[in-house]
TORTIMAR-634256 format. One record per residue (C-alpha): residue number from 0; residue in three letters; x, y, z. Coordinates in pm, whole numbers, plus 50000, padded with zeros to 5 digits. Example, Ala and Ser with C-alpha at 12.3 -4.5 7.8 and 13.67 -1.06 7.14 Angstrom:
 seq type     x     y     z
   0  ala 51230 49550 50780
   1  ser 51367 49894 50714
This chain:
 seq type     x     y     z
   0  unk 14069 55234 37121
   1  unk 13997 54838 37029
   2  unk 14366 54787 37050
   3  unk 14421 54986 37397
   4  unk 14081 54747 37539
   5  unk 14264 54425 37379
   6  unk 14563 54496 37573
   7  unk 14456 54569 37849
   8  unk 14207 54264 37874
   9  unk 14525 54041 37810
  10  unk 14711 54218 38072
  11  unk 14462 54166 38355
  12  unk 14435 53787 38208
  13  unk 14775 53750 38223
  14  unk 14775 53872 38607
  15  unk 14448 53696 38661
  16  unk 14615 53328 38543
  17  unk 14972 53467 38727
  18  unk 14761 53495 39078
  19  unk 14594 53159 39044
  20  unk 14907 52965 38953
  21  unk 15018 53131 39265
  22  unk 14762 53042 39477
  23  unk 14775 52678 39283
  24  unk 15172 52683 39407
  25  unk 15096 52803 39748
  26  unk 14815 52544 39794
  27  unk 15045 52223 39653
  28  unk 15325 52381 39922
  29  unk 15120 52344 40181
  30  unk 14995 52060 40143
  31  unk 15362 51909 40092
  32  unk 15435 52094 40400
  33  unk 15185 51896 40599
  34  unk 15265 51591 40413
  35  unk 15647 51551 40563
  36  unk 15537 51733 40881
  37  unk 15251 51374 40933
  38  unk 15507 51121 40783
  39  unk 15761 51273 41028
  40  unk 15514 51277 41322
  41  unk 15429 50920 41202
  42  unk 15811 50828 41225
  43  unk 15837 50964 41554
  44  unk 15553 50793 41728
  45  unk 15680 50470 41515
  46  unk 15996 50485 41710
  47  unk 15832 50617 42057
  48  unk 15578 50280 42029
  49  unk 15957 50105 41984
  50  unk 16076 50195 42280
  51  unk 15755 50116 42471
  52  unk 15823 49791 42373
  53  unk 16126 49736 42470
  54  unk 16031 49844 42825
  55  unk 15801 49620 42832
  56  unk 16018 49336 42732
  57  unk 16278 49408 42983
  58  unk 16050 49311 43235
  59  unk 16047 48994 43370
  60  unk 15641 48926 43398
  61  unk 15339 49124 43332
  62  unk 15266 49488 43484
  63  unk 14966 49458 43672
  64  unk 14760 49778 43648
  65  unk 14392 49813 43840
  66  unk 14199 50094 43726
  67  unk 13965 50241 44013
  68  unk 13779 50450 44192
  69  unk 13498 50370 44480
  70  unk 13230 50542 44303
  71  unk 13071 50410 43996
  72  unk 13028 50571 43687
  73  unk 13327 50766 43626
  74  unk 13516 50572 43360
  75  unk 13673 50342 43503
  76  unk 13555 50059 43263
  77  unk 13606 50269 42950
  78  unk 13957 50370 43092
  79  unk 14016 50016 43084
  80  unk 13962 49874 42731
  81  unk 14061 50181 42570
  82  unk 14386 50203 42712
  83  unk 14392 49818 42656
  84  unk 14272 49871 42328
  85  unk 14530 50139 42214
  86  unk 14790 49878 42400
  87  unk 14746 49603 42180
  88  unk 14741 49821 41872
  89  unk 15078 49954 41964
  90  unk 15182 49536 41963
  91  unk 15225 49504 42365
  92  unk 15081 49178 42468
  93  unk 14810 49352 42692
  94  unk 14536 49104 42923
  95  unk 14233 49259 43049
  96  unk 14026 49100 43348
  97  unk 13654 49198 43382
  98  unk 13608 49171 43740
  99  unk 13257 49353 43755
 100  unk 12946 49149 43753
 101  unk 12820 49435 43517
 102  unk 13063 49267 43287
 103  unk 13080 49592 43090
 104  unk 13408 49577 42952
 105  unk 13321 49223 42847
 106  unk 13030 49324 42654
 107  unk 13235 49581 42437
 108  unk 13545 49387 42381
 109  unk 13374 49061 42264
 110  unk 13186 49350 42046
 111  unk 13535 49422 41942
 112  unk 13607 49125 41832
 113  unk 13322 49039 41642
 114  unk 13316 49395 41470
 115  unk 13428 49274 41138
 116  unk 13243 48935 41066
 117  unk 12912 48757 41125
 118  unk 13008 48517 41359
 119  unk 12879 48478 41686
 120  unk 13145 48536 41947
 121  unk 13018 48290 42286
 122  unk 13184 48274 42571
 123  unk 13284 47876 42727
 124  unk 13414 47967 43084
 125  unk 13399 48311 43274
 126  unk 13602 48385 43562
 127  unk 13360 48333 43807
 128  unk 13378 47958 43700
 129  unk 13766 47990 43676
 130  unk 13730 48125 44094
 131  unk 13542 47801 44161
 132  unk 13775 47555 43964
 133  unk 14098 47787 44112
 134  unk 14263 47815 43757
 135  unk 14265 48127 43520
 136  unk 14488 47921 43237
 137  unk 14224 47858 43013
 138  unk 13983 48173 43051
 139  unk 14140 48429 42832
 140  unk 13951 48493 42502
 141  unk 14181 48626 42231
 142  unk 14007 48994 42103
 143  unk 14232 49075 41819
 144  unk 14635 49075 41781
 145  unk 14799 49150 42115
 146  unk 14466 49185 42305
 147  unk 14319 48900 42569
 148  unk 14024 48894 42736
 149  unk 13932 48742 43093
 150  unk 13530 48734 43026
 151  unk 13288 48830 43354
 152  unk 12919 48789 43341
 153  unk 12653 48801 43661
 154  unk 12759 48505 43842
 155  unk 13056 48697 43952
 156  unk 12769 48862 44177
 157  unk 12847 48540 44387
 158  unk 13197 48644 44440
 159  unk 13169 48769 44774
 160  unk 12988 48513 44902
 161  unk 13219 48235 44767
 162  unk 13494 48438 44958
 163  unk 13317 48406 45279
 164  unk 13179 48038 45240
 165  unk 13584 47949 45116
 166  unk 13822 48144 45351
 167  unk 13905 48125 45702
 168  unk 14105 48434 45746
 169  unk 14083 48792 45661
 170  unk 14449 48749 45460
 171  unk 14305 48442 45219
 172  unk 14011 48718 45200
 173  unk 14215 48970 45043
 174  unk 14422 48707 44835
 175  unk 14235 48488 44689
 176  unk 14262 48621 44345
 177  unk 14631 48678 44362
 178  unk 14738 48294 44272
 179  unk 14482 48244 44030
 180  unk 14602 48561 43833
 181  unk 15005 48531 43896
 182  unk 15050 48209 43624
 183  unk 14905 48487 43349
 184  unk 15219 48721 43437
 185  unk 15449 48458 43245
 186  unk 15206 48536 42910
 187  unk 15124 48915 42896
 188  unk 15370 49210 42895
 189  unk 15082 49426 43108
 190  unk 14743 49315 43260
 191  unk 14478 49565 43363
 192  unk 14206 49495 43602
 193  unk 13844 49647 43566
 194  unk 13665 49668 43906
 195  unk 13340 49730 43993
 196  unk 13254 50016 44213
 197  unk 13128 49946 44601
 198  unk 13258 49620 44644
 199  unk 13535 49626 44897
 200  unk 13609 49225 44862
 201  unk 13662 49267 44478
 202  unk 13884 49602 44527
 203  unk 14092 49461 44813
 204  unk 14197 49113 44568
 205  unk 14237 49367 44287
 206  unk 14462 49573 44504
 207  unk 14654 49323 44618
 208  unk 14743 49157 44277
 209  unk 14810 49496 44125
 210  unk 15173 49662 44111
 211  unk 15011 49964 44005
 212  unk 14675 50165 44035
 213  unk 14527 50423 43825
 214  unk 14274 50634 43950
 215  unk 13976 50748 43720
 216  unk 13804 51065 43839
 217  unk 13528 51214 43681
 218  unk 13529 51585 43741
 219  unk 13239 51551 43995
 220  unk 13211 51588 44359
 221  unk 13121 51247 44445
 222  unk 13365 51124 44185
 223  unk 13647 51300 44399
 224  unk 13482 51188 44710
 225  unk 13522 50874 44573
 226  unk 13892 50877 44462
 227  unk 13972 50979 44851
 228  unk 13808 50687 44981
 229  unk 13952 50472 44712
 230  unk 14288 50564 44784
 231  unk 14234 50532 45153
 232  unk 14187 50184 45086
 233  unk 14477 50123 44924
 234  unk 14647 50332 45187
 235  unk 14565 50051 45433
 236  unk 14592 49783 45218
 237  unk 14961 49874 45163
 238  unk 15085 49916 45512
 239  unk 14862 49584 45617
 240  unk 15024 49339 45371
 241  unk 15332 49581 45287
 242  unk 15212 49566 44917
 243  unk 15425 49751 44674
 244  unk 15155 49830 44531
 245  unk 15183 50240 44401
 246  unk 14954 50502 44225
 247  unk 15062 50588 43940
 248  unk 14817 50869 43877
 249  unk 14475 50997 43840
 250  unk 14304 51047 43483
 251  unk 14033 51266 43455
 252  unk 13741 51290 43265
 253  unk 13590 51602 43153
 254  unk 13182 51555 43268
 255  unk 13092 51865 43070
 256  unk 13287 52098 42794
 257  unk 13372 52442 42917
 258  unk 13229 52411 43280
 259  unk 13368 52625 43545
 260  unk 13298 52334 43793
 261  unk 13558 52052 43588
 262  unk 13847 52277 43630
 263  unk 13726 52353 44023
 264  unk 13723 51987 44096
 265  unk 14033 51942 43870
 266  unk 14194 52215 44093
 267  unk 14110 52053 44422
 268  unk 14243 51693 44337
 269  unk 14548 51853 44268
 270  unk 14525 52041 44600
 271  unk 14504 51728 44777
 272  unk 14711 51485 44587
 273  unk 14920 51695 44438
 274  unk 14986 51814 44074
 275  unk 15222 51592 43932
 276  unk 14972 51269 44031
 277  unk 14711 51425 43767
 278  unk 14777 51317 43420
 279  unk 14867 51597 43206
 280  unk 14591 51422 42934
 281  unk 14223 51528 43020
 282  unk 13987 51285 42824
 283  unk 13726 51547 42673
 284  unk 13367 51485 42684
 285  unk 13286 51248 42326
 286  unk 12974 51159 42230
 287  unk 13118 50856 42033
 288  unk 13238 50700 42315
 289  unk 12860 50583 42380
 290  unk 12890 50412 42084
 291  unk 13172 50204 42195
 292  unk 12959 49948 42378
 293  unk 12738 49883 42126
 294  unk 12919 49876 41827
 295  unk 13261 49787 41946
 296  unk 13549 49980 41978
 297  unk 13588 50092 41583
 298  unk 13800 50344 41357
 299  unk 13600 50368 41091
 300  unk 13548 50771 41065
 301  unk 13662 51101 41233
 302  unk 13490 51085 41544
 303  unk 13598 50723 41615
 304  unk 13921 50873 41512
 305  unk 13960 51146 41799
 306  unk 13827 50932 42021
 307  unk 14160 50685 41963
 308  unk 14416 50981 41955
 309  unk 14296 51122 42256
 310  unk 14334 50760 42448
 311  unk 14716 50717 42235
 312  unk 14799 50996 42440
 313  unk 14677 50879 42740
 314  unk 14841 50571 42678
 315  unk 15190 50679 42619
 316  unk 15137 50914 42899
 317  unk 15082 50582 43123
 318  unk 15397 50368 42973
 319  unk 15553 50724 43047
 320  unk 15511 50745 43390
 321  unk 15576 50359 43428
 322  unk 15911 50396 43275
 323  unk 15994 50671 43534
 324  unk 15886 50496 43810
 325  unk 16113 50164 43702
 326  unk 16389 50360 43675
């Protein structure tokens, strides 16, 4: 009876240490499995971030990109030095101009750069001074590899009425911005211009410098309402000056997770617009991105992490569309 127990203890061990080396097996084969398929999705965005590149350098001078929408808070300036952000990390030689008094994108960049040392980052010249003096040359602040900055701060408040005091005609209105930025065209591979909301003089120079405009829309009403009037400007802007100037799409920005009314206003911009103008990447709602501009812009854990991914896709959803459109 001893014997028959004996045995059939062993036996059940024997199955019992079988199972777990299977499990053990299964375990090590899937983790293998994920293994080649990240180094091969590694390789393949290695390869796509080549041939960004090389788009890039087979242009002549810098793509100028403004990133807008007449209503304020709805992305726009976190658009801006994301994208920029992701840019430079993929090695194109990316300039970003602050052109809000709010100086927002400022603030977090110059953040950015002093993320990972104790110095204190000051700024000699902002762009409200490079207005006055009529030269750009000297403003840009280096961030980190492949990333420039053109610093604002609240004297650009006095923007509009330097414009006023300084021009003569509605057309030096709307372009006196446009010589001071063209000598930084020679220098970047893509500039992108932050604006702030409800200032028409600002938007019009932006506009008029740009060869591109992205639209930021929050998935709000007045965010919508916004985008409309936005574009309307450009609209005219276009067929004044005959700019060639185009919109290369809108980007939304989810305001809340699983809300009926994000997908309603979704729905209706691409009623109006029409569906291939709305990026096919939605920016979620991320709590993280708060942290942003007062930390920096960092990678340090999982949430900075998704954060980054989300705006890589973004990003090579942009140099997508840019490539089509140069065709």
């Amino acid at each position: 009876m001893k014997k028959t127990t004996k045995n059939l203890s062993d036996t059940k061990r024997k199955e019992f240490l079988k199972n777990k080396q299977a499990e053990k097996m299964a375990r090590d084969m899937e983790r293998h499995r994920k293994k080649i398929a990240k180094a091969e999705e590694k390789e393949k965005e290695r390869k796509l971030i080549l041939q960004e590149k090389a788009f890039f350098k087979g242009q002549s001078r810098a793509i100028t990109l403004t990133i807008g929408n007449q209503k304020g808070g709805v992305g726009k300036t976190t658009n801006t030095y994301l994208i920029a952000y992701v840019l430079s990390q993929f090695g194109i030689n990316t300039l970003v101009i602050d052109l809000d008094p709010q100086s927002n994108s400022t603030k977090t960049l110059m953040l950015t750069k002093s993320k990972d040392n104790d110095e204190i980052n000051t700024i000699n010249k902002t762009i409200m001074r490079g207005v006055e003096e009529r030269d750009f040359t000297d403003l840009p602040v280096n961030i980190q590899p492949h990333l420039d900055l053109l610093p604002s701060y609240i004297d650009f408040e006095d923007f509009t009425k330097y414009l006023y005091k300084n021009t003569s005609t509605e057309y030096e209105e709307t372009h006196l911005l446009e010589p001071l930025i063209d000598p930084l065209k020679d220098k970047y591979d893509i500039i992108l211009l932050d604006v702030p909301p409800l200032n028409i003089e600002t938007t019009k120079n932006a506009v008029v410098c740009s060869d591109y405009v992205l639209v930021s829309l929050q998935t709000q009403e007045d965010s919508l309402s916004g985008a409309e009037s936005y574009i309307n400007t450009l609209l005219n802007l276009k067929q004044q000056y005959s700019l060639p100037v185009e919109i290369i799409g809108f980007l939304a920005v989810l305001s809340e997770k699983r809300n009926s009314v994000d997908q309603l206003i979704l729905q209706s911009a691409k009623d109006e617009f029409g569906e291939d103008i709305i990026f096919q990447t939605i920016v979620p709602q991320m709590a993280r991105i708060k942290r942003f501009p007062i930390k920096g812009i960092t990678e340090h854990d999982y949430y900075d992490r998704q954060v980054i991914n989300i705006y890589k896709k973004v990003t090579h959803e942009l140099i997508e569309r840019l490539i089509k459109m140069n065709d």
